[in-house]
KEDREN-469922 format. One line per field, with one value per residue (C-alpha): residue number from 1; z, x, y. Coordinates in nm, 4 decimals. Each point is the difference from the previous one (the first is absolute). Example, Ala and Ser with C-alpha at 12.3 -4.5 7.8 and 13.67 -1.06 7.14 Angstrom:
pos: [1  2]
zz: [0.7800  -0.0660]
xx: [1.2300  0.1370]
yy: [-0.4500  0.3440]
# end
This chain:
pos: [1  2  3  4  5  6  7  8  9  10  11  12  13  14  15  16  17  18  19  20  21  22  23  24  25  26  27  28  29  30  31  32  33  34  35  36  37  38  39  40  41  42  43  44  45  46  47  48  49  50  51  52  53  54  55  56  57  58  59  60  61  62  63  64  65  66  67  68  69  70  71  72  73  74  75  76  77  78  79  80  81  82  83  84  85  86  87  88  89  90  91  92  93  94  95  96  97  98  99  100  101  102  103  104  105  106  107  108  109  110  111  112  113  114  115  116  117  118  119  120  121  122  123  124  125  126  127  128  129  130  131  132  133  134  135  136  137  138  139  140  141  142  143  144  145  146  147  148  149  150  151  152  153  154  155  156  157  158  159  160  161  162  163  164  165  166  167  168  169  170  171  172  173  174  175  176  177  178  179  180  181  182  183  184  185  186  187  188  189  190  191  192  193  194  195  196  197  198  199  200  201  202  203  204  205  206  207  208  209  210  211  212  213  214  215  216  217  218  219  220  221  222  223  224  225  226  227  228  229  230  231  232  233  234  235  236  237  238  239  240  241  242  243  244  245  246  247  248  249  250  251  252  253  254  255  256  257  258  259  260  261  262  263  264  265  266  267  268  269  270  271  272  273  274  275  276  277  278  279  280  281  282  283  284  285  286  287  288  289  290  291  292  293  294  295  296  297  298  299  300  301  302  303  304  305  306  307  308  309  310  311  312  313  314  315  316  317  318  319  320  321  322  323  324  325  326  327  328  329  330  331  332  333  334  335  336  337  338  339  340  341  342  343  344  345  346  347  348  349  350  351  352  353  354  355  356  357  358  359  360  361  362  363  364  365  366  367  368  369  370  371  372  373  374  375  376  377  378  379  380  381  382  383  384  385  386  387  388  389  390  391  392  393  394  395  396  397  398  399  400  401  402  403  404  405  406  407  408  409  410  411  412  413  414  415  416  417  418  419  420  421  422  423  424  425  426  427  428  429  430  431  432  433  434  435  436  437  438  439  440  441  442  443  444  445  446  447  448  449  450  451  452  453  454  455  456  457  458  459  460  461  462  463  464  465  466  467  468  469  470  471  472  473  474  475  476  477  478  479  480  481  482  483  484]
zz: [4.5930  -0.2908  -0.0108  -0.3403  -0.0693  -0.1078  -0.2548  -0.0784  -0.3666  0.0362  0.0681  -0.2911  -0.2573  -0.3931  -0.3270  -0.0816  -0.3847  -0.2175  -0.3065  -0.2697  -0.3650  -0.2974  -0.2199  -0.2008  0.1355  0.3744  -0.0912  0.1077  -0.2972  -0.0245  -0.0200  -0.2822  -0.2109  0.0310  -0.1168  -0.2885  -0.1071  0.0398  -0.1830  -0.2384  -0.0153  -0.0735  -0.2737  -0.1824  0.0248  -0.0867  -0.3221  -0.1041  0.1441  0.0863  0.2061  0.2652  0.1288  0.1443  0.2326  0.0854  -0.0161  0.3303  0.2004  -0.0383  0.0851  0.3224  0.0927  -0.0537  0.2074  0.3065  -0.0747  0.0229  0.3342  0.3442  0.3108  0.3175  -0.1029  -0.2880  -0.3669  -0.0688  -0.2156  0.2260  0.2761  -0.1929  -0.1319  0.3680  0.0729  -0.2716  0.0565  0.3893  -0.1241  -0.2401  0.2756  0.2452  -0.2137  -0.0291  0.3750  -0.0255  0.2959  0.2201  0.1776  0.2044  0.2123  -0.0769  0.0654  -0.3122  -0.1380  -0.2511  0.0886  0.1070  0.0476  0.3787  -0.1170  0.0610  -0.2399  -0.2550  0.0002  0.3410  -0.2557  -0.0457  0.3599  0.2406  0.3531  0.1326  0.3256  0.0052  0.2728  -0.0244  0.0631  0.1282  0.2711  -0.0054  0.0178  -0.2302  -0.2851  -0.2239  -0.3864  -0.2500  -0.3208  -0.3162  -0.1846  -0.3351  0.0046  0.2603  0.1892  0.4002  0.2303  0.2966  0.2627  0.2813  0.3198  0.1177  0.3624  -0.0835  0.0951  -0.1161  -0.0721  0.0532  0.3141  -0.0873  -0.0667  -0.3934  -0.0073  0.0976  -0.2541  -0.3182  0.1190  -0.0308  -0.3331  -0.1579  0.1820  -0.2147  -0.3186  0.1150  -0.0276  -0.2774  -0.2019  0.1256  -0.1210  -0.3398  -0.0789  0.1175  -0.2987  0.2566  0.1757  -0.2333  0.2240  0.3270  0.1987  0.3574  0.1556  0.3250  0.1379  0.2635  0.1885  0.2602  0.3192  0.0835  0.3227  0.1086  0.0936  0.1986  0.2428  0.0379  0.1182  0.2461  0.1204  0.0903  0.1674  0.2244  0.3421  0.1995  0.2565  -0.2141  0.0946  -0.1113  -0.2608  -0.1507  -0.0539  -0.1893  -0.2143  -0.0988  -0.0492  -0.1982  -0.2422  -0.0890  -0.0679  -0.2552  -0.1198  -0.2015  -0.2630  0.0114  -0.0670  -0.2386  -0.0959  -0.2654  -0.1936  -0.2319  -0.2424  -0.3111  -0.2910  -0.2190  -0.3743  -0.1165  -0.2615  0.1300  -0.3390  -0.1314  0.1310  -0.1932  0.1709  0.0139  0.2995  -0.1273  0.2394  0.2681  0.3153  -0.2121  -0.1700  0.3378  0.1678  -0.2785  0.0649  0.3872  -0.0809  -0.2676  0.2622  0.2976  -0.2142  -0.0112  0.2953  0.1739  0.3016  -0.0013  -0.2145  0.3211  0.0650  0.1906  -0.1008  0.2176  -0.1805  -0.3095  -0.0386  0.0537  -0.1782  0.2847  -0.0236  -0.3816  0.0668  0.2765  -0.2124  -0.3413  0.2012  0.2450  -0.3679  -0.0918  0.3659  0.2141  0.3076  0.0360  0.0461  0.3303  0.0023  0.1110  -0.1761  0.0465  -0.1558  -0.3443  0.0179  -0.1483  -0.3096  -0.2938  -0.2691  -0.1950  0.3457  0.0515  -0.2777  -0.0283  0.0019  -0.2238  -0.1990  -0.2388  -0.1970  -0.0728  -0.1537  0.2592  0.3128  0.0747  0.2181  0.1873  0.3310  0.2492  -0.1419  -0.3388  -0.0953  -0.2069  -0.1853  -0.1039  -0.1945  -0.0978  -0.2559  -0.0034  0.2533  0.0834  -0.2851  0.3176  0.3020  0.1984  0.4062  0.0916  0.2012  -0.2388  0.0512  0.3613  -0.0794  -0.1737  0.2798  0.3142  0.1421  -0.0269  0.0228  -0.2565  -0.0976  -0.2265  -0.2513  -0.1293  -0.2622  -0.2224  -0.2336  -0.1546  -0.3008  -0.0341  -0.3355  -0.0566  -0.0843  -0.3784  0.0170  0.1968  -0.2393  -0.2727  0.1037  0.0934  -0.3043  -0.1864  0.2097  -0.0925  -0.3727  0.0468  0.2156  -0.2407  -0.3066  0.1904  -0.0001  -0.3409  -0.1354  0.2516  -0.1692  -0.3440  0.0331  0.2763  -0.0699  0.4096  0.1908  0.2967  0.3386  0.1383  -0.2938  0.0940  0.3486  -0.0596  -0.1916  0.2398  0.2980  -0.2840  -0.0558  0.4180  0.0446  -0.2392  0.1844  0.3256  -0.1522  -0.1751  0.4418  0.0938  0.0063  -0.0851  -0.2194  0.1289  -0.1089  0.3092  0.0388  0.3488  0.0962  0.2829  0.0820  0.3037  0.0909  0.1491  0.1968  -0.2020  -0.2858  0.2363  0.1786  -0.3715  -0.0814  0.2980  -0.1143  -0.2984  0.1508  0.2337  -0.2669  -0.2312  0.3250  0.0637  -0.3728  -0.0207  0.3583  -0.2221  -0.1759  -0.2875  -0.0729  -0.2664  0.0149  -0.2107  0.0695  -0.1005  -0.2695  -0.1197  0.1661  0.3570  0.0877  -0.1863  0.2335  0.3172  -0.0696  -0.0943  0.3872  0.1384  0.0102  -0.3319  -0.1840  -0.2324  -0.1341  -0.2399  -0.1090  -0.0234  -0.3633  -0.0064]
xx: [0.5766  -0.0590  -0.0605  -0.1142  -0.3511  -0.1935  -0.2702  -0.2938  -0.0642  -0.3625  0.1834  0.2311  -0.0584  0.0553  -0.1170  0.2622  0.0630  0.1790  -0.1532  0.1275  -0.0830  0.0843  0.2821  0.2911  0.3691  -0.0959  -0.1609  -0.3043  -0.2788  0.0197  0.3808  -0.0729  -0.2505  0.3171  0.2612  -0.1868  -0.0964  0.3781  0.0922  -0.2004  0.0389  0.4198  -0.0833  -0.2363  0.2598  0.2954  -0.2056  0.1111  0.3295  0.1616  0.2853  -0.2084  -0.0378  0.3479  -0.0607  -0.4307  0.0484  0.2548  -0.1872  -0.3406  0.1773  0.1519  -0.3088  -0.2108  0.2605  -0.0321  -0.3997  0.0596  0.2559  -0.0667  0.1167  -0.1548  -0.3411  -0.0428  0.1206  0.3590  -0.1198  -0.2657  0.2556  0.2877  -0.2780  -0.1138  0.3478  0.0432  -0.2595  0.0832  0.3295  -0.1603  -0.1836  0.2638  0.2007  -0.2567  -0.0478  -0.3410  -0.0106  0.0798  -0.2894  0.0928  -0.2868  -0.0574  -0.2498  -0.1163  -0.2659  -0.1481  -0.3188  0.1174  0.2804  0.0648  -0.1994  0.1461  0.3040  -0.0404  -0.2949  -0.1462  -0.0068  -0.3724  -0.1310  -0.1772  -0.0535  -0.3773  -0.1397  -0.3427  -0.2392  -0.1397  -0.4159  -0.0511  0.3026  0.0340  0.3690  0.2439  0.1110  0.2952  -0.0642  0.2906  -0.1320  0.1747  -0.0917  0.0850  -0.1786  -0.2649  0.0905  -0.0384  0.2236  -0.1354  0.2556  -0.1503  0.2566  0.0328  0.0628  0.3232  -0.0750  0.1141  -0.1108  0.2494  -0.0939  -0.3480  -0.1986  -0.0083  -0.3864  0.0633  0.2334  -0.2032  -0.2743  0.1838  0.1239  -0.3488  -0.1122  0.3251  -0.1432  -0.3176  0.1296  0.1727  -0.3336  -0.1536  0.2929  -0.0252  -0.4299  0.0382  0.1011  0.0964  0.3003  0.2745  0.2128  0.1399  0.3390  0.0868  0.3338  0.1451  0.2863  0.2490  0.1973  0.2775  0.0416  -0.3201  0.1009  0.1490  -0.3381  -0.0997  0.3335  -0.1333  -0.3543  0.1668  0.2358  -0.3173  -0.2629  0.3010  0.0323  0.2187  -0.0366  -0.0114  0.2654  0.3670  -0.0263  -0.3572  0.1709  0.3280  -0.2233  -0.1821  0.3200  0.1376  -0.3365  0.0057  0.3222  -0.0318  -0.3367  0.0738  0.2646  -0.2426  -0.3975  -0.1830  -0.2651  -0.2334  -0.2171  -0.2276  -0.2810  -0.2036  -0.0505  -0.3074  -0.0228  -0.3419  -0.1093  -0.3042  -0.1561  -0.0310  -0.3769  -0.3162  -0.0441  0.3580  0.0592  0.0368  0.2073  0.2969  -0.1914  -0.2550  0.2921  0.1588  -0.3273  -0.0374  0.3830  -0.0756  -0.3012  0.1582  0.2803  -0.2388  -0.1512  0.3136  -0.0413  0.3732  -0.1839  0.0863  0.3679  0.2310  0.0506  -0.1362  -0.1281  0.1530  -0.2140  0.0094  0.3088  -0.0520  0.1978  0.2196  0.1118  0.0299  0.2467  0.2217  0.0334  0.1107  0.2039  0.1442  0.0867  0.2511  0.1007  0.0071  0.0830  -0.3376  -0.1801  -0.1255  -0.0214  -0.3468  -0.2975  0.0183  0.3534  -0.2204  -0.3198  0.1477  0.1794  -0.0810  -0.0324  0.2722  0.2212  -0.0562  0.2103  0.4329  0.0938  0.3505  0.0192  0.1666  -0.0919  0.2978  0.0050  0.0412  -0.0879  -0.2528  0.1804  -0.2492  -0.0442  0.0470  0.1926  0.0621  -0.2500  0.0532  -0.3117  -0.0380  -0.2935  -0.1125  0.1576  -0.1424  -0.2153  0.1272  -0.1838  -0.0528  -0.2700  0.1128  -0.1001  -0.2486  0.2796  0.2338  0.0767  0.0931  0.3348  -0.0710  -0.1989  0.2359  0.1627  0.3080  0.2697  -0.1635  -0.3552  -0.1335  -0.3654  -0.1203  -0.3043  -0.2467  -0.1733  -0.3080  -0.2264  -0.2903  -0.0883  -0.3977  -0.0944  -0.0376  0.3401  0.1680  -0.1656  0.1118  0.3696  0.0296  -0.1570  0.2974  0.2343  -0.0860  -0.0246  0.4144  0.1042  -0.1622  0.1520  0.3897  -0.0553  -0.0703  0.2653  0.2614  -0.0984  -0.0235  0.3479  0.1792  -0.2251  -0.1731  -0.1049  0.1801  -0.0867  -0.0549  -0.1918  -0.2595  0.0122  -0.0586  -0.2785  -0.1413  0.0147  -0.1833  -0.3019  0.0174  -0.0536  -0.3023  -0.1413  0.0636  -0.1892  -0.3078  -0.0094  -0.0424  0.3483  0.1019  0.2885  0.1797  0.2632  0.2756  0.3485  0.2195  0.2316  0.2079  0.2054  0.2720  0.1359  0.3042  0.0586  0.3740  0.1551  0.2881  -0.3147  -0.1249  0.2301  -0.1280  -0.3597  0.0222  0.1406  -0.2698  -0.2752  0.2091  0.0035  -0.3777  -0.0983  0.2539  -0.1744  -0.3084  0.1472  -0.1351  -0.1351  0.1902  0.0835  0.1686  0.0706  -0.1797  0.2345  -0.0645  -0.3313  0.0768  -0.2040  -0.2714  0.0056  0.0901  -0.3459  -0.1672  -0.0143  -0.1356  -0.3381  0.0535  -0.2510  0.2285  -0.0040  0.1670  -0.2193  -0.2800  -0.0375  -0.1735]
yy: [-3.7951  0.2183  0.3884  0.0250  0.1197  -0.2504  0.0499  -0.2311  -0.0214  0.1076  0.3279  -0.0009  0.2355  -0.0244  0.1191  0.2681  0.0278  0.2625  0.1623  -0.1451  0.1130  -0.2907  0.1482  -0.1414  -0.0531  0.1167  0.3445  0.0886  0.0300  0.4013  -0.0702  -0.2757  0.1925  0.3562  -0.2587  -0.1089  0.3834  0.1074  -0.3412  0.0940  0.3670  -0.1076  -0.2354  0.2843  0.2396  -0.2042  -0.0912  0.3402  0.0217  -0.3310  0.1613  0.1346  -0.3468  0.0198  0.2295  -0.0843  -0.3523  -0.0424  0.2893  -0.1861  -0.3337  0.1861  0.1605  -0.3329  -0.1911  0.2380  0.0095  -0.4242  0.0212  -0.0016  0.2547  0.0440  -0.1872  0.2463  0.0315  0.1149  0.2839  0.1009  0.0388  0.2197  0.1713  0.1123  0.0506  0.2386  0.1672  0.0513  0.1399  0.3002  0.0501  0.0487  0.1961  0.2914  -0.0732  -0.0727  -0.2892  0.2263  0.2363  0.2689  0.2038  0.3432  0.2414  0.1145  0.2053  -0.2315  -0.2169  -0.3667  0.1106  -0.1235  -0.3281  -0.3605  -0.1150  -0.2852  -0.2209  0.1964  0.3257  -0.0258  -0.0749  0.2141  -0.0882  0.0413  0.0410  -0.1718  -0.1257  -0.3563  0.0246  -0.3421  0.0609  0.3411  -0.0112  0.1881  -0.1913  0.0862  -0.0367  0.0130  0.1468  -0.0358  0.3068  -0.1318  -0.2800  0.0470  -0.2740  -0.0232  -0.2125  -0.0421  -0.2087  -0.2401  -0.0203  -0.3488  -0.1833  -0.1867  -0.3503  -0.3269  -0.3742  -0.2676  -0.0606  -0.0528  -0.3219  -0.1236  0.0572  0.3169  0.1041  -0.2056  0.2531  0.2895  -0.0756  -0.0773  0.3530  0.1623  -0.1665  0.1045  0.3506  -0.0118  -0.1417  0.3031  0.2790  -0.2464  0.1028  0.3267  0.2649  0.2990  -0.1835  -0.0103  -0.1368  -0.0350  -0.0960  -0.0831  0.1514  -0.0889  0.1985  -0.1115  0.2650  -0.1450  0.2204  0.0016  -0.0844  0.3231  0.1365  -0.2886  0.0467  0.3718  -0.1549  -0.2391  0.2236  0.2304  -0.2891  -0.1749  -0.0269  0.1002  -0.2225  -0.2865  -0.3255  0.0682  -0.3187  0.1210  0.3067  -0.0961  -0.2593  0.2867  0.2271  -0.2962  -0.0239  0.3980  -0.0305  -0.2732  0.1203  0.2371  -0.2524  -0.3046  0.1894  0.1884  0.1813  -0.1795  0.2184  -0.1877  0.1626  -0.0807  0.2873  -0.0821  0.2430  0.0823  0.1703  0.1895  0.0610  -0.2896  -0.0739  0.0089  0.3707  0.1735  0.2598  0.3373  0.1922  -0.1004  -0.0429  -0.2846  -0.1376  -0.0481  -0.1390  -0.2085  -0.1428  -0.1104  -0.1428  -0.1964  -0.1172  -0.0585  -0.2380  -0.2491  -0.1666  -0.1448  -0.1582  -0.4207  0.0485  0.0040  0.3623  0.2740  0.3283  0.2717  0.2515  0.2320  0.2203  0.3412  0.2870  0.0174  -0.3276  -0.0245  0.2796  -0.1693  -0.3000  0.1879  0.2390  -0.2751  -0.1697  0.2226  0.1058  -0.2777  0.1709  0.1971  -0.3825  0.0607  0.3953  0.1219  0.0577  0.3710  -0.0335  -0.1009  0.1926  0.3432  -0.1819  0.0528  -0.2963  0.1074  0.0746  -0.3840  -0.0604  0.0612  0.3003  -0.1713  -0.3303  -0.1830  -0.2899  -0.2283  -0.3253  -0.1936  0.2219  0.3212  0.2352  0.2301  0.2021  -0.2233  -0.2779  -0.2169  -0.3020  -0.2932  -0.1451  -0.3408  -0.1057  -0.3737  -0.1898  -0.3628  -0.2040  -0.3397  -0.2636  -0.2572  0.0375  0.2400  0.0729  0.2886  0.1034  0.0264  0.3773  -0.0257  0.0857  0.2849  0.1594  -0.0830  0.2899  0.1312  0.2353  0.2031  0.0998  -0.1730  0.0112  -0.2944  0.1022  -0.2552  0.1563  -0.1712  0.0865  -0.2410  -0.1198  -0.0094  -0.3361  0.0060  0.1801  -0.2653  -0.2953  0.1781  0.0828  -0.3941  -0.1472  0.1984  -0.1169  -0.3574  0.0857  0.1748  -0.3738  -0.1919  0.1999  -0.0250  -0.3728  -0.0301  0.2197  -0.1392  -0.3230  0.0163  0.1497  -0.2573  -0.2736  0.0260  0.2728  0.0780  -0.1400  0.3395  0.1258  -0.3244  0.0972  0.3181  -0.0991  -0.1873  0.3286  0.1835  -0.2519  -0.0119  0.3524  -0.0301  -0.2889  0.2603  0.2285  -0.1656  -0.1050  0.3150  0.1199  0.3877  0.0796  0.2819  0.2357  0.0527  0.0546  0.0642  0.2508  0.0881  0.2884  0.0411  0.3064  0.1104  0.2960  0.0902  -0.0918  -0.1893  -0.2382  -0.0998  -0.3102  -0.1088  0.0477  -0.1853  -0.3101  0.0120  0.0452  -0.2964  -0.2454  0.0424  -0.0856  -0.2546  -0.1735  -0.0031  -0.3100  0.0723  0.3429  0.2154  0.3824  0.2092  0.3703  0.2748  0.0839  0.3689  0.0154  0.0950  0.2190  -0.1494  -0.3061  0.2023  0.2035  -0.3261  -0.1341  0.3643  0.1150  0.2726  -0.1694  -0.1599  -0.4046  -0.1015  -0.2454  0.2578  0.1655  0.4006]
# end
């Protein structure tokens, strides 16, 4: 009898496809077009004085050779580069951030990419609830975060799932025509000893003249509560860019009306999950403050209400190559390298998102290419396939098999499209943090296990970026994929 999770193929998934620009040698064509400027930049100079080709001759051949090489899923160069630059950086102490009261405006603000944010309190008219609004004050940007009823599908019937997914496409058509959402990303957190709490509530509502044996089963499931739940927080962040409407709003308040409205309008009903309802400030402030200090997860509200934004943040942190050491604890990041090239399973992240002994935040972010965007980015990427072929071949005599098939995914994605299919933008990240330094081995084998169950999915870390990533999967207001 097997246990494996089977997956019809009406419910696999595919269509996944790197950006790739046509250059020569491996580079990418901005790469190409600097080589042949410093080439000929040498040869100029060395027209004048021959010698000097002893020395810029071997250091563009280097640099051209670690432009052309592979680490991590990124260019050699581009990754000593970052390396180097984390390094000056560290030297001058400048990835560290230390909390002081100062006198200066901004001072107490968020550190990093959560600098600009501002945390508003605003009431919803059609529900009359308080809704929390992230504004970006350099951009004018406003994140507004939509708190979810974890729930899940593999138990459900095939119809039932197809549905969902054409309601997600549905959605993401809609984010694609409409110019105020810039983008959007959906973050589900796992914290394990959720558990803890429910002993407290059964401990309270038993009876005591309940049997012996009900009792002790009961003893016996507290006791192993705590080490086998966990709490499950999902929620959806949508960016909009309240101005960019025929009539901009001139002040906060309409710029902030304008941004619910804008959100309301996306309509999640039909793609498998619930809405719990908007998140209010209160709860935008658990989560980022629960971020860096996992152990205030299931304080109170009233623990939360007094805080200011900036108190939400660490009050100490350092952003290390490989790790971001903060209040509470030190998270890894990992962000996406490569998507399998085969049909993949909707469920494919299940892995990812079981609990463990650590908490964990799995994040997609999404920007939605408008449709003459999306025709135009794949018609290039033909033009690039096409163009590797042909140069692979006049040089080898063939193209390569994977330049055809590669090809082939290319012209596919077009065909998608010209369906009614939406090219999007989207990467995945996930951070898990440890409470000490001592726990995080442990954390990263966990994290490396769950992508490696994914059979196919490939992470790198967060190398240099950190905090960057760590920030990415909170409500701040921040995606990367979003450009001010």
């Amino acid at each position: 009898m097997s246990t494996a999770h089977e997956v019809p193929k009406t419910l696999m998934v595919s269509g996944f496809r790197v950006r790739r620009s046509f250059g020569i040698g491996g580079l990418s064509k901005g790469a190409t077009i600097v080589a042949v400027a410093i080439l000929t930049a040498d040869g100029l100079i060395a027209t004048q004085a021959p010698a000097t080709l002893l020395v810029s001759l071997p250091v563009t051949l280097v640099a051209l050779g670690l432009a052309a090489a592979r680490r991590h899923g990124m260019s050699a160069l581009a990754y000593y580069w970052a390396k180097l630059s984390w390094r000056r950086a560290a030297r001058v102490e400048a990835n560290s951030y230390r909390r002081q009261l100062l006198e200066y405006p901004y001072a107490l603000d968020m550190p990093g990419v959560g600098a600009s944010s501002t945390l508003v309190k605003a009431h919803d008219p059609t529900t009359g609830k308080p809704v929390g609004v992230v504004h970006d004050r350099a951009t004018g940007y406003m994140t507004i975060s939509t708190l979810l009823a974890p729930g899940g599908s593999l138990m459900a019937p095939t119809g039932s799932v197809q549905s969902s997914l054409r309601t997600w496409s549905s959605v993401l058509e809609a984010m694609s025509t409409d110019e105020q959402v810039k983008g959007a990303s959906v973050t589900i957190q796992i914290t394990p000893g959720a558990g803890e709490a429910l002993g407290d509530d059964v401990a309270a509502r038993q009876d005591p003249g309940a049997p012996q044996l009900a009792k002790q089963i009961v003893a016996e499931l507290v006791r192993t509560t705590p080490h086998a739940t966990a709490s499950v927080a999902p929620w959806m962040s949508v960016t909009v860019d309240p101005s960019a409407t025929v009539n901009p709003p001139t002040d906060l308040a309409e710029q902030v009306g304008e941004a619910i409205k804008v959100v309301d309008a996306l309509d999640l009903s039909g793609t498998g999950t619930d809405i719990e309802r908007r998140a209010t400030d209160v709860d935008l402030r658990r989560l980022v403050r629960s971020a860096f200090d996992p152990s205030v997860f299931n304080a109170r509200d009233a623990d939360f209400e007094e805080l200011s934004w900036s108190e939400c943040g660490p009050q100490a942190a350092d952003d290390n190559w490989e790790e971001y050491a903060h209040d509470g604890g030190v998270s890894v990041s990992w962000v996406l390298r490569e998507m399998p090239r085969r049909p993949i399973a909707y469920s494919v992240l299940l892995p990812l998102l079981a609990p463990g002994r650590f908490q964990r935040r799995i994040t997609i972010a999404y920007r939605v290419l408008d449709p003459h965007e999306g025709e135009a980015v794949l018609e290039r990427e033909i033009s690039n396939a096409y163009q590797r072929e042909q140069a692979t071949a006049e040089v080898k005599g063939r193209a390569k098999w994977s330049q055809r098939a590669d090809s082939r995914r290319a012209e596919e994605a077009a065909a998608q499209v010209a369906g009614g299919a939406q090219v999007v933008d989207w990467t995945l990240m996930v951070t898990v943090t440890a409470r000490n330094t001592a726990d995080l081995p442990a954390a990263r084998q966990e994290l490396e296990r769950a992508v490696k169950a994914t059979r196919g999915i490939r992470m790198r870390p967060a190398f240099g970026a950190q905090a960057a990533v760590f920030a990415a999967g909170l409500p701040l207001g921040y995606n990367p994929l979003v450009k001010g």
